[in-house]
N, C-alpha and C positions, 0 to 999 in steps of 0.2 A: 493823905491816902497814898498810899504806894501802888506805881501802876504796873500792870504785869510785865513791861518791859524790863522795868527796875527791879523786877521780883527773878526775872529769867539772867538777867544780864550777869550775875556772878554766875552761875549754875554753866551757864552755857560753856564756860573756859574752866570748870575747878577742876577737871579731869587734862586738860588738856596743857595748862601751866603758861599760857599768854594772858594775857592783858583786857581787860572788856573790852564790849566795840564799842562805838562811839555812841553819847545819849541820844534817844529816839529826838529828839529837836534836830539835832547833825543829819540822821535819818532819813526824815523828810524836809531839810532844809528847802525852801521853794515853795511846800505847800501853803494853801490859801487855809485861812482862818474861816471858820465856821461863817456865814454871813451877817448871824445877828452880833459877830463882835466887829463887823467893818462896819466905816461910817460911807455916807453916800457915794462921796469925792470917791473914797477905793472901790467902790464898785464901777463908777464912770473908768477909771485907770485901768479896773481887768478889763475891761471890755477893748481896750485899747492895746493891752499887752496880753493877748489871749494868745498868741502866734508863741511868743518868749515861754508863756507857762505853759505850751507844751514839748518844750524839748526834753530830751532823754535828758534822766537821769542815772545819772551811773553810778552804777552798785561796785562795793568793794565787794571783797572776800567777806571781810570780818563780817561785814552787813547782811552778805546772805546767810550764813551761819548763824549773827544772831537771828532774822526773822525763822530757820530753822527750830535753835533753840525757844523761841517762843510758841512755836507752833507744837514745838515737847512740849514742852513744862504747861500748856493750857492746859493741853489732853491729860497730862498727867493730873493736874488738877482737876479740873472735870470729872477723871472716874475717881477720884478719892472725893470728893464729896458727895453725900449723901443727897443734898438739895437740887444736885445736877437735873436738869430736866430728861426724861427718859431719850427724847429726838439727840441732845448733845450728845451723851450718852451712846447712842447708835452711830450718832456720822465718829465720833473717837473709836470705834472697837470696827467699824466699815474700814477707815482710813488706814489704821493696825494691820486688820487681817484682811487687806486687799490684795487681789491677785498676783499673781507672778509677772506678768506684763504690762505691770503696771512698778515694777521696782527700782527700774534705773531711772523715771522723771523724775522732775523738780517736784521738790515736798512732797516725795512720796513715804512711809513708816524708814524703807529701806536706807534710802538718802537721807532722811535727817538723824539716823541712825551713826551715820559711816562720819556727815559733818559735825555732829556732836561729840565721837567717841564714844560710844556706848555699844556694847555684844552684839552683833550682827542679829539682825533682825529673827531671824531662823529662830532664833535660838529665846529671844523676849516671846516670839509668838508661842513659840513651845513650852514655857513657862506657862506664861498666861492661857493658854489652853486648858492648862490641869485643873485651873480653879474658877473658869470662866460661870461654865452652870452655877455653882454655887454662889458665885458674886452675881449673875442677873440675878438667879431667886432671890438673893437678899435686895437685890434694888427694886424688885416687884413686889417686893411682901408690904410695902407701902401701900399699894393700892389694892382695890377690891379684886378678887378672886378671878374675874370674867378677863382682867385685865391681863395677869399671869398667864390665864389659859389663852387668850387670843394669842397673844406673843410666841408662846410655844409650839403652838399648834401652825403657827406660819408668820415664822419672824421677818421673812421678806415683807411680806402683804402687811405686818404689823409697821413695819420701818416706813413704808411707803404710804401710809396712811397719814405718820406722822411727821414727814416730809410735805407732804402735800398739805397738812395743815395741825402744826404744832400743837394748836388745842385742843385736837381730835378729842382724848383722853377725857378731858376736861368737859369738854361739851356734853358727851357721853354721858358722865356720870350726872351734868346737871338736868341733863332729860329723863335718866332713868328714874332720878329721886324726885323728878313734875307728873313724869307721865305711871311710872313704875316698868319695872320687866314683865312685860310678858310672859317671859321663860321662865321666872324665879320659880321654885317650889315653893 
């Protein structure tokens, strides 16, 4: 299985005409392996070089570019697939069309724009403007009807619902089809 890093890592330079960065193992060279793949002995030894495993590590260029370019090409995945869960979905088109003072920090749409090579930010957001309504409607025409209309009718309050609990949705529809709607006609 190819992992998104290996999936981002040509994308991130085809525009730009350098070299990839270095394989996500080089990345995070330093980091500790899941627990259930250490044996007893390395768990006695972190505890003993806990002080060592937390020094800086230090980032290249390339590296912060690539974790930029992954942080594209997720998003970019995400809204091109249909199975994205609606919360992904929302925090990618938040992250997009986030505010103006929010454009010069780290990972922000604007900055990973500028270290990627790709049309200033203005100007993606103003594309994807034109044809937003139409691509939520079609990412809502999946679900029941109640679900489009809360959305629209207050996409903050709908976002933050499903922030606060990604199965809102879900939960939802399995109580309405135990208990039914009250409201139905």
């Amino acid at each position: 299985m190819i992992s998104i890093q290996e999936m981002a890592a040509p994308a991130a330079y085809q525009d730009v005409g350098r070299t990839p960065a270095p394989a996500q193992s080089a990345l995070f060279a330093g980091a500790q392996p899941v627990r259930s793949a250490r044996s007893s002995s390395e768990t006695g030894r972190e505890r003993d070089s806990d002080e060592a495993s937390k020094a800086a590590i230090a980032w290249t260029h390339a590296d912060v570019v690539m974790l930029h370019a992954i942080l594209f090409d997720t998003c970019v995945e995400q809204l091109s697939d249909p199975e994205t869960p609606l919360d992904e979905v929302i925090d990618c088109l938040r992250w997009i069309f986030s505010g103006p003072g929010k454009e010069a920090r780290a990972f922000s749409f604007a900055t990973t724009l500028k270290l990627y090579a790709r049309a200033p930010a203005w100007r993606v957001r103003e594309a994807m403007q034109a044809g937003l309504a139409r691509y939520l409607n079609q990412r809502l025409a999946r679900y029941p009807a109640w679900v489009a209309e809360a959305f629209w009718r207050d996409p903050d309050r709908f976002a933050e619902e499903l922030e606060r609990n990604p199965q809102w949705v879900n939960e939802t529809l399995r109580r309405r089809s135990r208990d039914g709607d009250l409201f139905a006609a």
